[in-house]
C-alpha positions in Angstrom: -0.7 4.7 -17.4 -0.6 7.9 -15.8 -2.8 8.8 -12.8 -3.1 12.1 -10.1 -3.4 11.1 -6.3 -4.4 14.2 -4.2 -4.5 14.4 -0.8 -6.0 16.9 1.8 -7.2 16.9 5.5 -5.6 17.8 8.9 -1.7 17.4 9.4 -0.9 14.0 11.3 2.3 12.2 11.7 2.5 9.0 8.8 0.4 10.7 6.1 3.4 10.8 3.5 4.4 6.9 4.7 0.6 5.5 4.1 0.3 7.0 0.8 3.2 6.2 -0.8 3.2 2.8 0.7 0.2 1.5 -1.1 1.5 3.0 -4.1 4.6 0.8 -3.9 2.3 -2.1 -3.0 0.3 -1.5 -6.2 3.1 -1.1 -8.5 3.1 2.4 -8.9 6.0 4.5 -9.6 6.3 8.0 -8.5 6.9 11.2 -11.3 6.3 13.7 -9.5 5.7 14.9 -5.6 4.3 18.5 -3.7 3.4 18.5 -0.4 2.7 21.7 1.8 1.4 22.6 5.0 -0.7 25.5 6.0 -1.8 26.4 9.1 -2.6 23.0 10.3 -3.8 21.6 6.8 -2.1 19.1 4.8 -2.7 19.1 1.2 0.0 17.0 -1.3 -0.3 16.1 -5.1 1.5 13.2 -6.5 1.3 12.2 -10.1 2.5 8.9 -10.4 2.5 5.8 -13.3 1.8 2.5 -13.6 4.1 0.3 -16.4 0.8 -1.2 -17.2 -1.1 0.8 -19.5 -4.2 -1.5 -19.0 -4.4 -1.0 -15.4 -7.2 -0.9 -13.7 -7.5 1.8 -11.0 -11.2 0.9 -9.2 -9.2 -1.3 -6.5 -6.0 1.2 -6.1 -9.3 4.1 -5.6 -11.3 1.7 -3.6 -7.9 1.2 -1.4 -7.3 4.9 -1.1 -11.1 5.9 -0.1 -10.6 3.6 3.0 -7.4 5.2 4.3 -8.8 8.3 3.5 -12.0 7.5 5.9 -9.6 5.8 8.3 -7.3 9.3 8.6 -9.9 11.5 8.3 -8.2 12.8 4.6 -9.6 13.6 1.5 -8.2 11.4 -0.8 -8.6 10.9 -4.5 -6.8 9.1 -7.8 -8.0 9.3 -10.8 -6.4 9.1 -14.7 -4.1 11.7 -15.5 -6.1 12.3 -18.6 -9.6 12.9 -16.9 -7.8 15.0 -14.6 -6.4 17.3 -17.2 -9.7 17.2 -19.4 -11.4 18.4 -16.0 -8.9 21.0 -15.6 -8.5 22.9 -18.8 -9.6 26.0 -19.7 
């Protein structure tokens, strides 16, 4: 199962570490990786998978909603496939 974590918010020191850190704590391996900085704005896009197809992502979003409140970020994951469907033209 593939899924798209974005992330956006304020630069801080440990954003990269907390992120990919409870990705590795839920199993997830990571495809693909683009993190920038502008002005004082941190915005990253990971695309990551999960061997198990029947994976449930409500506790992995649930988890990620927290931190996000916790750091002040935007953060999001959802299934690659709604995030392409939402995405096409």
């Amino acid at each position: 199962m593939k899924a798209v974590l974005s992330v956006f918010g304020v630069d801080q020191v440990g954003i990269v570490a907390k992120v990919t850190a409870l990705l590795a704590k839920h199993g997830f391996n990571i495809l693909d990786i683009s993190q920038t900085i502008v002005g004082n704005y941190f915005t990253m896009i990971v695309i990551v998978e999960h061997e198990d197809d029947g994976f449930e992502l409500e506790e992995v979003v649930e988890s990620y909603t927290e931190l996000g409140e916790s750091l002040g970020l935007d953060i999001r994951m959802q299934h690659a496939a709604l995030f392409d469907r939402m995405h096409h033209i």
